[in-house]
C-alpha positions in Angstrom: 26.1 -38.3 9.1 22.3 -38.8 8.5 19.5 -36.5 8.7 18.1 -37.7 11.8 21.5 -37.5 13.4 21.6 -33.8 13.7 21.2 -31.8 16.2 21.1 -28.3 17.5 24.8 -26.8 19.2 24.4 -27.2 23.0 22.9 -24.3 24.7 21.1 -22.8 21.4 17.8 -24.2 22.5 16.0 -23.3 25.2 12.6 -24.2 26.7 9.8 -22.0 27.1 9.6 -19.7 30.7 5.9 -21.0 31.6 5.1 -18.5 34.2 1.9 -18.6 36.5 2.0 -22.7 36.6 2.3 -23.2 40.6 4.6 -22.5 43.3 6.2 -25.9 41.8 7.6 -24.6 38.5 9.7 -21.8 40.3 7.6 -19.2 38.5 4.7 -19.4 40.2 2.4 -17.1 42.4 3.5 -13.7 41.0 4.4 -14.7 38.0 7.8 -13.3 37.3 5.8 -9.7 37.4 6.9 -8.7 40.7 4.7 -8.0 44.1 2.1 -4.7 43.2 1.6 -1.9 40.8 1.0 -1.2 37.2 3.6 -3.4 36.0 2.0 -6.6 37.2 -1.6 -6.2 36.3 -3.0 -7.7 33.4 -3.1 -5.1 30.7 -0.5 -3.1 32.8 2.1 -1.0 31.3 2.6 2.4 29.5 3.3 3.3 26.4 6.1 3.5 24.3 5.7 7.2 24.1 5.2 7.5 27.9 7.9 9.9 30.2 6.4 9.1 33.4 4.5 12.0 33.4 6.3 14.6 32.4 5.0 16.7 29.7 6.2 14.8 26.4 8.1 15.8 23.9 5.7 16.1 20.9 3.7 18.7 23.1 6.5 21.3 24.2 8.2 21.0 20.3 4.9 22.2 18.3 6.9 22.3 14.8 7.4 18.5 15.2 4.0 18.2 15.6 2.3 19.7 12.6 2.7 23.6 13.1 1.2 25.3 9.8 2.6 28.4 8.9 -0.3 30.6 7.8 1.2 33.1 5.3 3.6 30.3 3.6 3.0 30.9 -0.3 2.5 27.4 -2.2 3.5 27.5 -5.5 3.0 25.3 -8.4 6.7 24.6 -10.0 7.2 24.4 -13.3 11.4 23.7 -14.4 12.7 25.1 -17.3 13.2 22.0 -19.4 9.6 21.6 -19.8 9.3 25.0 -21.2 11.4 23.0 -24.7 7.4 22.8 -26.2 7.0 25.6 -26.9 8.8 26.9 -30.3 11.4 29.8 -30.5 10.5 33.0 -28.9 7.4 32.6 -27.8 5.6 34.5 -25.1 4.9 31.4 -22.3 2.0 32.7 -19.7 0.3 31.0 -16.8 -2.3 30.3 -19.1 -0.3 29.5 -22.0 1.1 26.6 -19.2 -2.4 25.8 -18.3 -3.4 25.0 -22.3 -0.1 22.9 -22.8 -0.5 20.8 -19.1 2.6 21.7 -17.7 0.4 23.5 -14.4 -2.9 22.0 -13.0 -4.6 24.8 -12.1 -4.0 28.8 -12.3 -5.2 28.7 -8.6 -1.4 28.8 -6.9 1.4 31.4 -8.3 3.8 30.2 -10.9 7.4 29.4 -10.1 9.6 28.5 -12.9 12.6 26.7 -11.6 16.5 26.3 -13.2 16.7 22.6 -14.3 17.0 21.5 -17.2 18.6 23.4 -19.8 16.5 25.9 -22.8 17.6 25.9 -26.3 15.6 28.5 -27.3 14.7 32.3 -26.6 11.5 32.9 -25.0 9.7 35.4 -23.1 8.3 34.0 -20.1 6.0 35.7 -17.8 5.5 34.0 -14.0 4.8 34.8 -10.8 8.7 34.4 -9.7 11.5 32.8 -10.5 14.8 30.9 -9.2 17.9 32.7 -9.8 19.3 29.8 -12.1 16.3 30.1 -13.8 16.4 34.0 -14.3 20.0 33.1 -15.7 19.4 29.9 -17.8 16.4 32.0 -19.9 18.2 35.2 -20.6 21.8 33.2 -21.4 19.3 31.6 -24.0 18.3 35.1 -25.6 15.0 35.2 -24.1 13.5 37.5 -21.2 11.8 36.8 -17.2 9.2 38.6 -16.6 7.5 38.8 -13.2 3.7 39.2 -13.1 
């Protein structure tokens, strides 16, 4: 068998529908689009999101489209295995966390979150903690202190 011998399966090829060519072609004078309305102007159509005029989805769901709960509290997270710079017992701060670069900004609270493990006893004073947290720092010898 040669190159130029071969040839697609039968059937798996098809030409193009050339619509709007003359009443000859079989697809002429409407097109294939059918007699009136939206569907067979040019431009016609709606979109995807469209439900035929029924008020859509993303309006009578408001979380799904961006609700923003006002009072939400954003805090800036800190995990516990990060608090291994500083040496054994310590008293770690929001500002002590500012100095080091373990918190942007003093702006948000402080949450200091369980993972990670800490070798070492340290006082550390946040604005809240996780309850693995809470656990992980005094197991080590050291003390949680809410501010």
């Amino acid at each position: 068998m040669k190159q130029h011998e071969l040839s697609p399966k039968a059937g798996s090829k098809r030409s193009r529908k050339r619509v709007g060519r003359g009443v000859g072609s079989g697809h002429g004078t409407y097109a294939c689009r059918g007699c009136k309305g939206q569907k067979s102007r040019s431009g016609g159509g709606v979109a995807l999101r469209f439900e035929g005029g029924q008020t859509p989805l993303v309006k009578r769901l408001p979380s799904k489209r961006g609700f923003t709960n006002i009072f939400k509290t954003d805090y800036t997270l800190v995990n516990l295995r990060r608090l291994e710079v500083f040496e054994e017992g310590a008293e770690v701060t929001p500002q002590k966390l500012l100095d080091v670069g373990l918190v942007p900004s003093l702006k948000k609270p402080i949450k200091i979150l369980g993972d990670g493990e800490l070798q070492r006893s340290l006082v550390v004073k946040a604005n809240k903690f996780s309850q693995t947290a809470k656990q992980k720092i005094e197991a080590s010898g050291g003390r949680a202190e809410e501010i």
